[in-house]
C-alpha positions in Angstrom: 20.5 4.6 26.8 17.3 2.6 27.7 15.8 0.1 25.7 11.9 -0.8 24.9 10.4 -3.1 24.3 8.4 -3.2 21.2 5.2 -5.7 20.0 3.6 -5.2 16.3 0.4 -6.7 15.2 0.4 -7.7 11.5 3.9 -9.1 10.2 2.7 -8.6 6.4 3.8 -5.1 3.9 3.7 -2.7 6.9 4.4 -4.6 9.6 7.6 -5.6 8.0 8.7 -1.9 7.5 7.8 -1.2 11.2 10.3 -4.1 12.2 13.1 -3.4 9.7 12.5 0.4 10.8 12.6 -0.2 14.9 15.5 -2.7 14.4 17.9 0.5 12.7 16.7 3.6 14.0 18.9 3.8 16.9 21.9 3.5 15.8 20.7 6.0 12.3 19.5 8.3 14.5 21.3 7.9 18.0 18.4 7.8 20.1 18.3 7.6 24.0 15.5 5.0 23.6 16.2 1.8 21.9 14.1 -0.3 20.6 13.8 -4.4 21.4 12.2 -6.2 19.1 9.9 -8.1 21.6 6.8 -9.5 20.0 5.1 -10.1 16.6 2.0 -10.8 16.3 0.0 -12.4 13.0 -3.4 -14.5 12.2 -1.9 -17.8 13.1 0.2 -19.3 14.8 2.4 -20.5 11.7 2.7 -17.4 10.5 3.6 -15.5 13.4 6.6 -18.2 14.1 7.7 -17.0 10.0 8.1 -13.5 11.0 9.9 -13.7 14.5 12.0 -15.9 12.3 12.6 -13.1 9.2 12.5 -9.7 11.0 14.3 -11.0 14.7 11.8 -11.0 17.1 11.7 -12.3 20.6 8.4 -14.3 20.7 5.8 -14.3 18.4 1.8 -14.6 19.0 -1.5 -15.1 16.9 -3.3 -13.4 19.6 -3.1 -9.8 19.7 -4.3 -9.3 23.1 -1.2 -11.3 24.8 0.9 -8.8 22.7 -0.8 -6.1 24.1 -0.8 -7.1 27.4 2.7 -8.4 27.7 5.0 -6.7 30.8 7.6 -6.9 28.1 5.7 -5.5 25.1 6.0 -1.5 26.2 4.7 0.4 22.8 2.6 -0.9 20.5 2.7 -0.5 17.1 -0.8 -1.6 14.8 -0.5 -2.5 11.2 -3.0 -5.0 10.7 -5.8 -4.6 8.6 -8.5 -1.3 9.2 -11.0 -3.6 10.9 -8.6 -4.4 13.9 -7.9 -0.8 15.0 -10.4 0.2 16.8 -10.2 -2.7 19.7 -6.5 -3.3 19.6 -5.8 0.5 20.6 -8.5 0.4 22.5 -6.8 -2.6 24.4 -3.4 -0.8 24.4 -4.2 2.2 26.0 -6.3 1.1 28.8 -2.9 -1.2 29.0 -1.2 2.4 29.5 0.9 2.0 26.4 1.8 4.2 23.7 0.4 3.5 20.3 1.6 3.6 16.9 -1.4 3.1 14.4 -1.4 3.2 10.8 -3.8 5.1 8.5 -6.5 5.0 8.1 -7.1 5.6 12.2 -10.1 3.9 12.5 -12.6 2.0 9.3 -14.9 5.3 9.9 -14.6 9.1 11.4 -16.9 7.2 14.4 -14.5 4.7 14.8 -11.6 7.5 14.7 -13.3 9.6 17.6 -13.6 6.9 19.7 -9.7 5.5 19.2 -8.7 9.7 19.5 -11.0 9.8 22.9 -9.3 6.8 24.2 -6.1 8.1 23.7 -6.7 11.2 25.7 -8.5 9.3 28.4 -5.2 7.3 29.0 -3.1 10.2 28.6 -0.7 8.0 26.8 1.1 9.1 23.6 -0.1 8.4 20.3 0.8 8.7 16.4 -1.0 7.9 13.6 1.2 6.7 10.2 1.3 9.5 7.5 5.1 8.5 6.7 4.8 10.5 3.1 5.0 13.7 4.5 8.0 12.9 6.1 10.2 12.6 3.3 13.1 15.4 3.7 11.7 17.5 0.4 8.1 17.6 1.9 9.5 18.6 5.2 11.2 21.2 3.4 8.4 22.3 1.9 6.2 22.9 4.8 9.4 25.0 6.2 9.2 27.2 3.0 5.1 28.2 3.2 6.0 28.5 7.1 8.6 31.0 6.2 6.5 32.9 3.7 8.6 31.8 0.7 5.9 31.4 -2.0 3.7 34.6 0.0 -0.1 33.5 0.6 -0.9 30.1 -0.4 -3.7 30.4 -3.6 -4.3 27.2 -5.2 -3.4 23.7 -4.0 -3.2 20.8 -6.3 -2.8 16.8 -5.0 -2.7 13.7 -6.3 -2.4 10.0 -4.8 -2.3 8.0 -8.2 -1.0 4.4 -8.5 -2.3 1.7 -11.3 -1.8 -1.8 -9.4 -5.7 -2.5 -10.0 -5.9 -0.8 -13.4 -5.4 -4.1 -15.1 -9.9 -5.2 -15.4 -8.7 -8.7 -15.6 -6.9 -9.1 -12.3 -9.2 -10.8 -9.9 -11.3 -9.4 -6.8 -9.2 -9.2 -3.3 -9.6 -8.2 0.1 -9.0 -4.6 -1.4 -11.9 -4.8 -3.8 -14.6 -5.3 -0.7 -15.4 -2.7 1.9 -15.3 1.2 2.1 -12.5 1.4 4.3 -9.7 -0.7 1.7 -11.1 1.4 -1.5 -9.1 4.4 -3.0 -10.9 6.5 -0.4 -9.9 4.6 2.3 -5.9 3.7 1.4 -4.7 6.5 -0.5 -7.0 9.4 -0.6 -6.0 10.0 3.4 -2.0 10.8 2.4 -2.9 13.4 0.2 -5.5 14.7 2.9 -2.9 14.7 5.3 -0.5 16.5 2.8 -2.7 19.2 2.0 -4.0 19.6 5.7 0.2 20.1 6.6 1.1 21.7 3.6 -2.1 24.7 3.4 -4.2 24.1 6.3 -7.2 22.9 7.6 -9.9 21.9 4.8 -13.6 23.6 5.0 -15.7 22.8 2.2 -15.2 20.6 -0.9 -17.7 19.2 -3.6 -16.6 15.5 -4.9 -17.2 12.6 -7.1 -16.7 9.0 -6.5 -16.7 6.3 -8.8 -15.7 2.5 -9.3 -14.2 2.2 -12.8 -14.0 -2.1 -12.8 -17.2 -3.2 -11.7 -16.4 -7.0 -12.1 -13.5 -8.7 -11.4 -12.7 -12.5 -11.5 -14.2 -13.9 -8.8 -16.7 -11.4 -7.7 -18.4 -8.0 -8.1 -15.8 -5.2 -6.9 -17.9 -3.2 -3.7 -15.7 0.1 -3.4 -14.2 2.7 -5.2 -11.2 3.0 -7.8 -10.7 6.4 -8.0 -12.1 10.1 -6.7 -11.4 14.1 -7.2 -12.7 16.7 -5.4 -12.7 20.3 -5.5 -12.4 21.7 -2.0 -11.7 25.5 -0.1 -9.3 25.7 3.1 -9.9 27.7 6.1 -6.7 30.4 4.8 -8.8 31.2 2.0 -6.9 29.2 -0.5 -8.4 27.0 -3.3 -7.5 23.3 -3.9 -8.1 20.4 -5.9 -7.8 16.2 -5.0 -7.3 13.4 -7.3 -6.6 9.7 -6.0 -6.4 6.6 -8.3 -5.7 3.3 -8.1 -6.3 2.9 -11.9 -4.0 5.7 -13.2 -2.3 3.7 -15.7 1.4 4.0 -15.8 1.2 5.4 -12.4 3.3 3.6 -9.3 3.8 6.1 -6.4 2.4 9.1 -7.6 1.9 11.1 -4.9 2.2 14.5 -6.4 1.7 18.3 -5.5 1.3 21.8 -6.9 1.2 25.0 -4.5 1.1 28.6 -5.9 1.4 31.4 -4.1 1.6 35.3 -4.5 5.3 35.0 -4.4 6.4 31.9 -5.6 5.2 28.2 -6.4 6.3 24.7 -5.3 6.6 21.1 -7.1 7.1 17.9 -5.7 6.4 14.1 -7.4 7.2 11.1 -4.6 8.3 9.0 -7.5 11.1 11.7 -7.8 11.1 11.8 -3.8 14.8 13.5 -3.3 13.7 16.9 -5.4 11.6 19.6 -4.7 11.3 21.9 -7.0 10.7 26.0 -6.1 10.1 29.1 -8.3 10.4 32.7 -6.5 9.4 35.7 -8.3 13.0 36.8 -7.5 15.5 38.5 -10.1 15.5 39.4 -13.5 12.1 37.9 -15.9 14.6 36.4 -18.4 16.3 34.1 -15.4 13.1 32.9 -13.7 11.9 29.7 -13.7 11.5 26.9 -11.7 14.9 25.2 -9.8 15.3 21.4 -8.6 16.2 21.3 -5.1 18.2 18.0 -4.1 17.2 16.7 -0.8 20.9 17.0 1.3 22.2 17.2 4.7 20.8 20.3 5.1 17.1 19.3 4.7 14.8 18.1 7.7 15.5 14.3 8.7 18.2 13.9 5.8 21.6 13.5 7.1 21.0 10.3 9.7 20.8 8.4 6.4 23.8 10.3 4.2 26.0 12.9 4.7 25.9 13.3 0.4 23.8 15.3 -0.8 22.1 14.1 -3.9 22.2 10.8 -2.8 18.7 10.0 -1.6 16.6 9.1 1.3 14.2 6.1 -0.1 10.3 4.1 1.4 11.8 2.7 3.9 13.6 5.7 5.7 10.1 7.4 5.6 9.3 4.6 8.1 12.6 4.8 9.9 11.5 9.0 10.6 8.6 7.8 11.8 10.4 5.5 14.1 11.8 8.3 15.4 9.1 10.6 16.0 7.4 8.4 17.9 10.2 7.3 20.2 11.0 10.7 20.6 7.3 11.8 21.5 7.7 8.3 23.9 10.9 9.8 25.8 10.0 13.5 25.7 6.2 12.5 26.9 4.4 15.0 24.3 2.6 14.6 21.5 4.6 14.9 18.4 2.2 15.5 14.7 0.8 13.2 13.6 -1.3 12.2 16.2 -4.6 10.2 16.4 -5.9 13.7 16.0 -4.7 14.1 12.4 -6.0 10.5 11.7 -9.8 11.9 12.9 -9.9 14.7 11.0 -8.4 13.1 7.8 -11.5 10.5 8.1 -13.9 13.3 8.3 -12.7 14.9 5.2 -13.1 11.2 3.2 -16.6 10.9 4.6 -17.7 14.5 4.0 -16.3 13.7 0.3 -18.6 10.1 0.3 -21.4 11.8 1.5 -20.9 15.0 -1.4 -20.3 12.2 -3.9 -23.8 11.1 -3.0 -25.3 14.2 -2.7 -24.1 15.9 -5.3 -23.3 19.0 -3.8 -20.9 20.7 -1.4 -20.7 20.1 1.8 -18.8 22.0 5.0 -16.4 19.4 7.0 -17.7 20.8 10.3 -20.3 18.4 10.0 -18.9 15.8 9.6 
């Protein structure tokens, strides 16, 4: 076994799942690289001292680019805020360090190209953090259109609802200012990525944008609460999106319907251990849809349990990330998703900003 070393930038929500997730992947998953918890880095100097302290790193830093450049720091993971993308992996990979960077890639598809053309100048590896997908059931899913289970993909339906700003009277935040932190910018790009995995590449879509909660406490709001969008993929297949962060009495609903000429698939993350499958398969009178329980024998599943039934949860979507990208580190290849997938999410939000504004369809080549 070797071990490496590892710096992450941001020690708030994410940056404490990166740490919990690189301190027990080796052992969950018995990797031949093992991670060190080297450096954290945060916005001062205080608060960078707090999370060495809680998550059990080496040293910590409020300045990102002694992370980066540290002989001891040797993969770089980015979960700081959108803004701070662009330069820190910039940074990293002229460095000659892999780089972990969490959605969305870059604040615009701009931004994204130039991160996704740095990456391949340095011909370092690269991931980008779609950790949804990676849940055992949607794994499992994308093995069963692989397969042909469910015949040609026809219709795709997606959601990314949640209702933690569908209160009017909580106040303005960070979250309520700039494109890149409204619902187009933090959850519309899972459920892009989840259709792009599940069906295919997207082609054309027509969409509609809209702030519900204009005002808020303290100031005007300045991006959006929630979007749909009608859109066609390159198979031929139809699809529709819906992301919310105002769908009251939603919390993680990240949620998709797939029909096919065979067959039809189910899954709701807020039920994230079941997938649920219909086949056009024996007699009419026993047909119907049956609740798959994530087990051993599911992608990514048994590192955590050898019960199945019992459940893989957030943070082991993290953990499987972990994974692929010390695994794409070791083996020197690029394992999905790469800053690749992260570009051509970003195209698909701003083709659907600029349809919203248009009022028309528009084709995602370009974008």
């Amino acid at each position: 076994m070797q071990d490496i070393g590892i710096g992450i930038v941001g020690g708030g929500y994410m940056g404490k799942a990166h740490a919990t997730a690189y301190a027990a992947v080796g052992s969950l998953f018995e990797t031949n690289l093992r991670p060190r918890l080297e450096m954290v880095c945060a916005t001062s100097d205080a608060s960078a001292e707090k999370y060495r302290t809680k998550f059990g790193f080496k040293r910590a830093t409020s300045n990102w680019n002694e992370l980066v450049n540290d002989p001891a720091v040797e993969a770089v993971i980015i979960a700081s805020p959108q803004s701070t993308h662009l330069e820190i992996a910039k940074a990293a990979f002229a460095a000659g360090k892999p780089v972990f960077c969490e959605k969305p890639l870059g604040e615009t598809v701009e931004q994204s190209r130039e991160m996704l053309a740095a990456a391949r100048q340095s011909g370092c590896i690269h991931m980008v953090g779609f950790n949804y997908i990676r849940t055992p059931a949607s794994q499992y899913a994308r093995q069963l259109i692989a397969q042909g289970r469910i015949g040609d993909v026809t219709w795709f339906r997606g959601e990314n609802t949640e209702d933690f700003l569908a209160d009017a009277t909580l106040p303005a935040t960070w979250r309520t200012q700039g494109a890149a932190t409204g619902t187009m910018g933090d959850l519309a790009p899972h459920m892009i990525n989840a259709a792009r995995a599940l069906i295919g590449p997207i082609t054309s879509l027509v969409a509609s944008v809209e702030t519900i909660h204009v005002d808020r406490p303290g100031g005007k709001v300045t991006n959006d609460d929630q979007a749909q969008m009608m859109c066609r993929f390159e198979n031929g297949a139809q699809g529709h999106m819906f992301f919310s962060r105002v769908a009251t009495g939603r919390k993680m609903g990240y949620a998709y319907e797939i029909y096919g000429t065979k067959g039809a698939i189910r899954f709701d993350q807020e039920d994230q251990n079941a997938l649920h499958l219909y086949t056009m398969e024996g007699p009419e009178a026993e047909r119907g849809f049956r609740k798959i329980l994530t087990g051993p024998a599911h992608p990514d599943y048994l590192p955590f349990c050898q019960g199945p039934g019992h459940g893989t949860g957030y943070q082991d979507q993290i953990i499987i990330e972990a994974h692929d990208f010390l695994r794409a580190i070791e083996e020197d290849r690029i394992i999905w998703p790469s800053f690749e997938e992260g570009m051509e999410v970003n195209r698909v939000v701003k083709a659907a900003l600029e349809s919203s504004a248009k009022g028309a369809w528009v084709n995602i080549n370009d974008y």
